[in-house]
C-alpha positions in Angstrom: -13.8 31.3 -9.1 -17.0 29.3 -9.7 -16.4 25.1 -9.2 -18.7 22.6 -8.9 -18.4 19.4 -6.2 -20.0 16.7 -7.2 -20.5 14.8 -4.1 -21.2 11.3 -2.5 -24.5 10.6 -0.8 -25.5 7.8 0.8 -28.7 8.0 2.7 -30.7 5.5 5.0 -33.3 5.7 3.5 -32.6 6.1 -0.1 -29.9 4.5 -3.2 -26.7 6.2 -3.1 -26.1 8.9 -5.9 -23.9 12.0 -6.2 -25.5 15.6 -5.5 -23.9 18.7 -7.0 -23.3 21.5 -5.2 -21.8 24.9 -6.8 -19.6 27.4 -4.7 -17.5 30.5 -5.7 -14.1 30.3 -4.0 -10.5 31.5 -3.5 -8.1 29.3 -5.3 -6.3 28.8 -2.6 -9.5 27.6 -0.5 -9.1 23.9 0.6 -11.7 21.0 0.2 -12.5 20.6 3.8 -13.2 24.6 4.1 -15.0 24.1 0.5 -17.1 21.1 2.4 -17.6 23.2 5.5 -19.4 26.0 3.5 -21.6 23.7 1.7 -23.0 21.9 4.5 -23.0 25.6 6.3 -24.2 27.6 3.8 -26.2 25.2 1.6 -27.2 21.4 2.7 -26.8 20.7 6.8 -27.7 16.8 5.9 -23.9 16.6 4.2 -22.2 14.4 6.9 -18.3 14.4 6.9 -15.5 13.5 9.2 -13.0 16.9 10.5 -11.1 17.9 13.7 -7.6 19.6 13.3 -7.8 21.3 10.2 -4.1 21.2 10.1 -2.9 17.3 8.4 -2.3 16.4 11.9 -5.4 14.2 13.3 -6.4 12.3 9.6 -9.8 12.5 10.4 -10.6 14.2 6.9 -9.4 11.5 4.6 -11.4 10.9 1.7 -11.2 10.0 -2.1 -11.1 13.7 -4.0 -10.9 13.2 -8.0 -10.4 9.4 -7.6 -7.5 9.4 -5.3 -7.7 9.0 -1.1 -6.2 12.4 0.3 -6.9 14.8 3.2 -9.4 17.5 2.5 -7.7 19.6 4.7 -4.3 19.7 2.8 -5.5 19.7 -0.8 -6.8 23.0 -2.4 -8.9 24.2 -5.4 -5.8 25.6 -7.6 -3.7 22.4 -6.5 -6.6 20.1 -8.1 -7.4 22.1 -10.9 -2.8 22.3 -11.6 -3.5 17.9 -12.0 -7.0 18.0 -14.4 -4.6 20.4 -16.5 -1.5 18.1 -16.3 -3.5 15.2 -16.6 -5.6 16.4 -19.6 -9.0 16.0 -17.2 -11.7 17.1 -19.1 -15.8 17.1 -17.6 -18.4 17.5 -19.8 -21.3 19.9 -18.9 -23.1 16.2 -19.6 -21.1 15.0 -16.4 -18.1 13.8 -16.7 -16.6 12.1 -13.8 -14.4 15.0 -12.8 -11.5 17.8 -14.3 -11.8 21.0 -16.3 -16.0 21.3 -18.5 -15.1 23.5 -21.5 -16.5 26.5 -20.3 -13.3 26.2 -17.8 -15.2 25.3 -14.6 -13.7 22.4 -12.2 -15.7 19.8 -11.4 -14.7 18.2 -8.2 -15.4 14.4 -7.2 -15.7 14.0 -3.7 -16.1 10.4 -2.3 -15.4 7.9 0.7 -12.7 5.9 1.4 -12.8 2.8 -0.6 -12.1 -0.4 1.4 -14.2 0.2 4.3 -18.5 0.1 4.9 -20.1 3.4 4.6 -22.3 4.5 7.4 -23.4 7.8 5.5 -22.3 10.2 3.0 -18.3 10.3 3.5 -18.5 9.1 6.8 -16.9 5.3 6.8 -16.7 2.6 9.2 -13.1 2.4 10.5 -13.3 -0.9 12.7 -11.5 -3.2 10.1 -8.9 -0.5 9.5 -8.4 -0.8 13.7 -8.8 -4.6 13.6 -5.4 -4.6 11.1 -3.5 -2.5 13.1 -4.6 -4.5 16.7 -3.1 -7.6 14.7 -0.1 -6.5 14.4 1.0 -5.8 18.2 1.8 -2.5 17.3 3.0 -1.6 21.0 6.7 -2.2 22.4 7.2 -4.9 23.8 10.9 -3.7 26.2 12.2 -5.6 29.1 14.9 -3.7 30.4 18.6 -4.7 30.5 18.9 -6.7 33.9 20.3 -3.6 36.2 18.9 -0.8 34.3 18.0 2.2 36.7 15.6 4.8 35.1 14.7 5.9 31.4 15.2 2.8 28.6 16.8 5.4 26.3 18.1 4.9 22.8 20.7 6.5 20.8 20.3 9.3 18.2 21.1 6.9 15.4 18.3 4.0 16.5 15.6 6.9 17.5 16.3 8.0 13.9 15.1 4.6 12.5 11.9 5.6 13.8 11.3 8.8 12.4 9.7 7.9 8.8 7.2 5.1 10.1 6.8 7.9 13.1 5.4 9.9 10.9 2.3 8.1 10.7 -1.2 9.7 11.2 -4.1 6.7 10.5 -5.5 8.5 8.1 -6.6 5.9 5.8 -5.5 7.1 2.8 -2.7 3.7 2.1 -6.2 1.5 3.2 -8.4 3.0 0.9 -6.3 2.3 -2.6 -4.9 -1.1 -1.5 -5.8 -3.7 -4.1 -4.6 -6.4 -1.9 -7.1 -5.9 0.8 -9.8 -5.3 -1.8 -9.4 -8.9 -3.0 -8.0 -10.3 0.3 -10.2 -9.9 3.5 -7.3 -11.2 5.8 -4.7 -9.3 4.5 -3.8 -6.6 7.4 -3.5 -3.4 5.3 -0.3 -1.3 4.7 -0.8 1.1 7.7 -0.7 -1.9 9.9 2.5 -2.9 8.5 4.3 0.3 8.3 3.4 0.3 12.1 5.0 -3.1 12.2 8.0 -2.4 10.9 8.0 0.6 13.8 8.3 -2.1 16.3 10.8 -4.1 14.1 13.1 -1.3 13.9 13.2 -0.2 17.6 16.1 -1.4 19.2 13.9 -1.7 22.7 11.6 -4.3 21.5 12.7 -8.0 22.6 10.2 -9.3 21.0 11.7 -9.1 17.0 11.4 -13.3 16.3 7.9 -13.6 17.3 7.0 -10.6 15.4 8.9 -11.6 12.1 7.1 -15.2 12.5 4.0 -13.0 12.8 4.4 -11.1 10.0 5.0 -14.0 8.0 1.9 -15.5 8.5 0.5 -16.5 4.9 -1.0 -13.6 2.6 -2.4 -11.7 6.4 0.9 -10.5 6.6 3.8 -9.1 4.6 3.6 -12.0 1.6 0.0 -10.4 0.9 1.2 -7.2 -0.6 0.8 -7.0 -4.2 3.3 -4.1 -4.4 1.0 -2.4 -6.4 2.3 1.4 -5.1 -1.0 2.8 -4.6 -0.1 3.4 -1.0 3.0 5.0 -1.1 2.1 7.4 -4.0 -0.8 8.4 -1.7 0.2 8.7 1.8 0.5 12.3 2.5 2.8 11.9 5.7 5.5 9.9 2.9 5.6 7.4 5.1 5.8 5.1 2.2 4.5 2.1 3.3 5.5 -0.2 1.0 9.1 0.2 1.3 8.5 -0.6 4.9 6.6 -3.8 3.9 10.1 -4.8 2.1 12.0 -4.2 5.0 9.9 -6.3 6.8 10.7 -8.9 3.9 14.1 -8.6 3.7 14.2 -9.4 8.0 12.4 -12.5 7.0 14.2 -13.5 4.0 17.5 -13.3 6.3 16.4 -15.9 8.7 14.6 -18.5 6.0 15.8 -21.0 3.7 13.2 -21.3 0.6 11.9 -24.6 2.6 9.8 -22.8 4.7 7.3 -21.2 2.3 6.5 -21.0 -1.0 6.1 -16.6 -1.0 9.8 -17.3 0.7 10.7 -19.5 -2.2 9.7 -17.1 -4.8 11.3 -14.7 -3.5 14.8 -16.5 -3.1 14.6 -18.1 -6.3 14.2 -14.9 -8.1 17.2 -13.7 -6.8 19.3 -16.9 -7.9 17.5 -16.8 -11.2 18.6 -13.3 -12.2 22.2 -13.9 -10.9 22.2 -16.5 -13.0 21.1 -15.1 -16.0 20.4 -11.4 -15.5 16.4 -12.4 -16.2 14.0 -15.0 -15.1 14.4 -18.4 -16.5 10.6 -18.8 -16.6 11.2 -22.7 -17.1 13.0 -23.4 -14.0 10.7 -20.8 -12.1 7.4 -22.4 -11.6 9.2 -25.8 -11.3 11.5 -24.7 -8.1 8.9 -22.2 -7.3 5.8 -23.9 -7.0 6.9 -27.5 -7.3 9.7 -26.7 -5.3 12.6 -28.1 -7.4 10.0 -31.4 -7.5 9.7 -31.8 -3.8 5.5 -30.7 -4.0 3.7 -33.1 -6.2 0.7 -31.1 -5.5 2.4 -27.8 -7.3 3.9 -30.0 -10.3 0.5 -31.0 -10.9 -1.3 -27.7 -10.6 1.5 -26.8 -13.1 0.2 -28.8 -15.9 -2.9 -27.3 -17.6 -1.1 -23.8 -17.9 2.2 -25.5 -19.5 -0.1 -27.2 -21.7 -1.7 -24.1 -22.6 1.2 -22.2 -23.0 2.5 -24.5 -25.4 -0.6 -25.0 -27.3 -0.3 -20.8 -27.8 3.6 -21.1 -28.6 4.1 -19.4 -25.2 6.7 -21.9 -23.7 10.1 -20.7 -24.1 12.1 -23.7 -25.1 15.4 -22.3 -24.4 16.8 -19.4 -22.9 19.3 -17.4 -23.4 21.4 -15.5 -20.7 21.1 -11.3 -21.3 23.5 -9.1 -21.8 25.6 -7.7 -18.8 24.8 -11.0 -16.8 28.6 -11.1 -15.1 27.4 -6.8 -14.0 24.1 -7.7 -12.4 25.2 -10.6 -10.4 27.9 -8.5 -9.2 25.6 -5.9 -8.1 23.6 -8.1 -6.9 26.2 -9.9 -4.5 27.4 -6.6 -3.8 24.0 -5.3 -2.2 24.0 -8.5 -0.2 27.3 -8.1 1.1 26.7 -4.8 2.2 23.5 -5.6 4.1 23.7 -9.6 4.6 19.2 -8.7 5.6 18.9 -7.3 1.8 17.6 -10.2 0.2 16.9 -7.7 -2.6 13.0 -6.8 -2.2 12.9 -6.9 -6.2 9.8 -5.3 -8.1 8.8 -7.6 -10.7 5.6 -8.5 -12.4 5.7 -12.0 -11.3 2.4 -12.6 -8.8 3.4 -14.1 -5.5 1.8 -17.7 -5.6 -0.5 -18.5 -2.4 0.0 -21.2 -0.4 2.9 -23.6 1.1 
């Protein structure tokens, strides 16, 4: 079958631009075979990361039709299957990507986002490498005084491991997080999924230092956006950002809402929907960000958005419990009796607030 890659280049010496390149393949033929061939057969200059060949080493990670994937796992019919769920359609003008109307695919093939290009789809990995090296991702085990030989674990705590284990750097979780795009400090959720590696092995001593690292501002944990990009693309489902609220919960255990405001939010929420099965937005900003009138600072920074909100007609003046309230506090109480650490990492549209 005939497709056509359109492909992006990024020369020294030149603006960057995509290049089209037109191939006939096997359906089943995979984008990094697709890639070889072109820069075999057509273009040597097309520079590209490879190795295994077999989703083992990562090393082919790379946006394909506007998501981060490995080249070497996804294949012609598999991307042509999600332009014609998806309703793709690419003009013989030039269309992005997805099905022209004469049927031909029309493949997008870019660099990671997130990170500098150095050429073509060839990216600079160095802050992806400084995120992980931030988060001590390396057992720290001191053996129990007397221990002779191997430190060995049980099957049970060796199976903790086995999700986060999965792990292969590829990039992918990196590339589509909007919190690092906005936020330069924030770690990246490959870092933390490795972190939570070390918070989950039973032969680490170091857990307190880690969970006080971890809950360093918006660097750590509190900086995800929970956003999902990372676990919808990680092709190892290694899911990221479940480990991210693991991580959360650990913390959440051993604070009281005095000791940060993304700890505060967090905590509040909770009590807020026990109390009546939804947010009471008034009594959230006040005990969130002017902690229950304790930060002046947060009161004040308050103000101009109540006042706009009730200039628009936006500011609830009462509220009104839901329906079912008595049912979700129960289930609520009833998650944290069964794990005391489930501080119920709760998705919710509400933005974590920044700062102390």
């Amino acid at each position: 079958m005939q497709v056509i890659f359109k492909i992006f280049r990024k020369m020294p010496d030149g603006p960057p631009a995509f290049q089209e390149y037109g191939l006939d393949v096997e359906p089943g033929t995979t984008i990094l075979d697709c890639l070889n061939r072109i820069k075999w057969e057509q273009d040597g200059t097309l520079a590209f990361r490879k190795n295994c060949r077999n989703t083992i080493c990562g090393s082919c990670s790379m946006r394909i039709n506007g998501r981060s994937a490995l080249a070497c796992k996804e294949n012609i019919s598999s991307e042509v299957r999600r332009f014609q769920q998806a309703g793709a359609i690419a003009s013989s003008a030039g269309a992005a990507f997805g099905l022209r109307p004469d049927g031909v695919p029309v493949m997008l093939i870019a660099p990671l986002g997130n990170l500098p290009i150095i050429k073509d789809l060839i990216v600079d990995m160095q802050p992806f490498w400084q995120g992980l090296k931030a988060v001590d991702p390396a057992v720290q085990a001191t053996p129990p005084e007397g221990m002779v030989g191997e430190f060995l674990q049980s099957p049970a705590e060796r199976s903790r491991l086995n999700q986060v284990g999965n792990c292969i750097l590829c990039g992918a979780c990196y590339s589509e997080c909007n919190a690092r795009e906005v936020n330069p400090e924030f770690v990246g959720p490959h870092a933390l999924a490795k972190a939570y590696r070390m918070v989950a092995d039973s032969r680490d001593r170091t857990l307190d230092d880690r969970l006080e690292a971890y809950n360093e501002g918006t660097a750590g944990v509190w900086g995800c956006t929970r956003c999902y990009y990372c676990n919808a693309v990680c092709p190892m489902e290694v899911a990221p950002m479940d480990q991210i609220g693991k991580i959360k919960s650990a913390i959440l255990a051993r604070k009281d809402g005095q000791a940060s405001r993304s700890i505060r939010h967090r905590k509040t929420l909770i009590d807020l929907v026990k109390q009546g099965g939804w947010i009471d937005e008034r009594q959230f900003g006040l005990r969130v960000v002017g902690n229950s009138f304790r930060d002046w600072g947060g009161l004040m920074s308050l103000g101009p958005l109540g006042l706009r909100m009730i200039a628009t007609g936006k500011f609830p003046l009462s509220f009104e419990k839901s329906e079912g309230t008595a049912t979700v506090r129960s289930l609520v109480e009833a998650v944290q009796t069964l794990d005391p650490a489930a501080q119920v990492e709760m998705t919710t549209d509400t933005p974590e607030p920044v700062g102390g």
